[in-house]
N, C-alpha and C positions, 0 to 999 in steps of 0.2 A: 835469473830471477833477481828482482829490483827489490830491497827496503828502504822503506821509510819511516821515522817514526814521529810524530807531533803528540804537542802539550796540548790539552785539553781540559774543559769542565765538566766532563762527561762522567760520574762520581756515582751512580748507581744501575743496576740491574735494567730499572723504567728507561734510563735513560739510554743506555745500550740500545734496549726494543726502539726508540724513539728512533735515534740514528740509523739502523740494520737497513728500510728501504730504502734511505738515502745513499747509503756506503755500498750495497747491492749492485746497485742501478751504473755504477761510476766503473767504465771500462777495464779490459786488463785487470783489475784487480784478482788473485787467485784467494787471498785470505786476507782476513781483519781482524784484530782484537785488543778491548783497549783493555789493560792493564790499571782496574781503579784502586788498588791495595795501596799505589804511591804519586807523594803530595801531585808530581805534575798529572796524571789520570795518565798517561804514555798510550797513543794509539798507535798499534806497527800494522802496517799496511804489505801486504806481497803481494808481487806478478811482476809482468813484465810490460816494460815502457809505457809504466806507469806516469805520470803528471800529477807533481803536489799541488797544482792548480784546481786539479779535475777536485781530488779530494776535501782540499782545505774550502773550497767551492760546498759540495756533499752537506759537510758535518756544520757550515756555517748557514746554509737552507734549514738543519733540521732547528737551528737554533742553538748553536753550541758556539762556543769560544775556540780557536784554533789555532798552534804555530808551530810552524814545521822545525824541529829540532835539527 
């Protein structure tokens, strides 16, 4: 199992739901969840052979700011 984690602007509840079918949709992924209690919003991504491409791709379709940590 592979983590990842990136900085985002992803800062509320809406915007979680906003991102969810895009983050879904993106391979290998086993789990997702961003962390918006701190200043970076921190999204940790798990699974395996996983691609920050796949993802930072995802979260920047739904309209979000993105960078991999």
């Amino acid at each position: 199992m592979t983590t990842l984690k990136f900085s985002t602007n992803i800062n509320c509840g809406n915007c979680v739901r906003s991102v969810t079918g895009f983050l879904n949709e993106v391979e290998n992924i086993t789990t997702w969840e961003v962390d918006t209690t701190v200043k970076e919003k921190i999204l940790t991504v798990k699974g395996t052979n996983l691609q920050a491409e796949a993802v930072i791709e995802a979260v920047e379709d739904a309209g979000f700011d993105i960078q991999l940590n």
